[in-house]
C-alpha positions as CSV (number, residue, x, y, z in Angstrom):
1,X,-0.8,-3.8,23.1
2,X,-1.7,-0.8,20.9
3,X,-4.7,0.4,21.2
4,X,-6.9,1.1,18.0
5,X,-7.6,4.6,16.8
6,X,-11.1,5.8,15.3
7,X,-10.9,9.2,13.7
8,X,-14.5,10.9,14.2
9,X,-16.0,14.4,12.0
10,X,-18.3,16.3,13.2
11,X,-20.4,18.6,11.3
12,X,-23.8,20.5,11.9
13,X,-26.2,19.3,9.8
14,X,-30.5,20.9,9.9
15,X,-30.1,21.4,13.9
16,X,-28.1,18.6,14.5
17,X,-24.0,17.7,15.5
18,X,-23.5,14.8,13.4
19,X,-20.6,12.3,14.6
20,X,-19.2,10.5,11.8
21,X,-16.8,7.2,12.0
22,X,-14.2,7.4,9.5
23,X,-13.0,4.1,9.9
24,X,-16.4,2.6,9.9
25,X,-18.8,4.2,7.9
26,X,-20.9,4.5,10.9
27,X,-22.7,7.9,11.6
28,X,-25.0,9.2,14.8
29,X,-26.6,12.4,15.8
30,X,-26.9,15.0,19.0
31,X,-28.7,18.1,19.6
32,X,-25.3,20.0,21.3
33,X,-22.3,20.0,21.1
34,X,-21.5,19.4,24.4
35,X,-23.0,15.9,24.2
36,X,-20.7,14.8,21.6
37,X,-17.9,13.2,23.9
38,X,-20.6,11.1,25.8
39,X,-22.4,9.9,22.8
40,X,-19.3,8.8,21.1
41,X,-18.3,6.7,24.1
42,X,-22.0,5.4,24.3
43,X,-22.1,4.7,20.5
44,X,-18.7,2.8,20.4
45,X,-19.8,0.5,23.4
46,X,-23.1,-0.3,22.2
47,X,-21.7,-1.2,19.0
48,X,-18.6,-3.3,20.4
49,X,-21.3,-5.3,23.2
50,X,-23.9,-5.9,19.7
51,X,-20.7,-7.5,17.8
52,X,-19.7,-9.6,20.6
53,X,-23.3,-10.9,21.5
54,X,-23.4,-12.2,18.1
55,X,-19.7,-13.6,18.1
56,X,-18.1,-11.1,16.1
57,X,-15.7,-8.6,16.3
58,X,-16.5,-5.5,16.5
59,X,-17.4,-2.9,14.0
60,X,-17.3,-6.1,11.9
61,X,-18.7,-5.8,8.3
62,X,-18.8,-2.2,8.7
63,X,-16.5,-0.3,5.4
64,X,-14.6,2.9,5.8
65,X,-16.8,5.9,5.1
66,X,-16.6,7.4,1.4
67,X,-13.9,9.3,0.7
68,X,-16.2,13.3,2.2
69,X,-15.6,12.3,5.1
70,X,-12.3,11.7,5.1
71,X,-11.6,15.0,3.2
72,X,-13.7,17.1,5.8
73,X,-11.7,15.6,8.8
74,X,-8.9,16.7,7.2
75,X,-9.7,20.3,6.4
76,X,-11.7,20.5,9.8
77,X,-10.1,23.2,11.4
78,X,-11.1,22.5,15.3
79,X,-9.4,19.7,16.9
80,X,-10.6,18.2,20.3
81,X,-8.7,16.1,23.0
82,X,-8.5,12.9,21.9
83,X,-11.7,10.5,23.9
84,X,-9.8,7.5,25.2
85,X,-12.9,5.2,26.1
86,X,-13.0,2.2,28.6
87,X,-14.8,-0.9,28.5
88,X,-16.7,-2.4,30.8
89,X,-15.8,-5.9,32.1
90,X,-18.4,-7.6,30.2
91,X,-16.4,-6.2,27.1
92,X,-12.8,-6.6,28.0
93,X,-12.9,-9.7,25.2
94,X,-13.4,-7.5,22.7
95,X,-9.8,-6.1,22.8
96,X,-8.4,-2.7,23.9
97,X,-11.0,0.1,23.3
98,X,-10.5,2.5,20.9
99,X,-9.2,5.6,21.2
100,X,-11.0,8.6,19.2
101,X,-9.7,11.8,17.4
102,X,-12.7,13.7,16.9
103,X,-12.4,17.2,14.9
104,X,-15.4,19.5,14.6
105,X,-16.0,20.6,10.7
106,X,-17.1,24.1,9.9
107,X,-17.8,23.5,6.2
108,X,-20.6,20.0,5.5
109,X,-18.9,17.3,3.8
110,X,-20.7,18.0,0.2
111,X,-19.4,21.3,0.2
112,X,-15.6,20.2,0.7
113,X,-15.9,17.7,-1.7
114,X,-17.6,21.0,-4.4
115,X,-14.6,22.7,-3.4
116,X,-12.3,20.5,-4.3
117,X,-13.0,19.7,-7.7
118,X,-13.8,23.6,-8.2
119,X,-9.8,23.8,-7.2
C-alpha cells in the first residue's frame, strides 16, 4: 500500500515557526525550531484519532491551503528529511500514516506571493 504524502512549510512568523499542511489547509505553531519534527508527528495523530472518534476519515472536510502556501514551499530553499510518522494501534484503522516533506521558508508566504506578481 502506498503511503500518503503531506507536504508541510514552515515559516517564522512574530517569534513563532509556523507548520503549515499543504494538503489540508491546516496550520500550527512552535517556539523553535527544533520542535518542529515532534509537533508535526503530534499534530497529525491528534488530528487522525479526532476523525476516527467521530467516524470519519481523517483530515476529512479539511481543503488544500490557498495557493501562498503552495508557492512558498516551492521556493523554500531548505529541505529537511522527510518525517515518516507511525500510528499507534488504536489508529492502525485509519490507514497507513502519512509521510511528510517539510521545507523551512526564508521569505513569509505574503511576500512570495508580492513577488510574484511584481515579476
Amino acid at each position: 500500500m502506498i503511503e500518503p504524502t503531506i507536504h508541510v512549510v514552515v515559516f517564522r512568523e512574530e517569534g513563532w515557526w509556523i507548520v503549515h499542511l499543504l494538503e489540508y489547509d491546516l496550520a500550527s505553531c512552535v517556539r523553535r525550531l527544533e520542535d518542529v519534527e515532534d509537533h508535526l508527528k503530534l499534530l497529525i495523530v491528534a488530528q487522525t484519532a479526532a476523525n476516527l472518534e467521530i467516524g470519519t476519515e481523517p483530515f476529512y472536510g479539511f481543503a488544500p491551503s490557498p495557493r501562498r502556501y503552495w508557492k512558498t514551499f516551492e521556493v523554500a530553499q531548505v529541505r529537511v528529511e522527510a518525517i515518516q510518522i507511525e500510528f499507534p494501534p488504536a489508529l492502525q484503522a485509519a490507514g497507513p500514516a502519512p509521510r511528510l516533506e517539510p521545507r523551512i521558508a526564508a521569505i513569509h508566504p505574503s511576500r512570495v506571493m508580492a513577488a510574484s506578481r511584481a515579476e
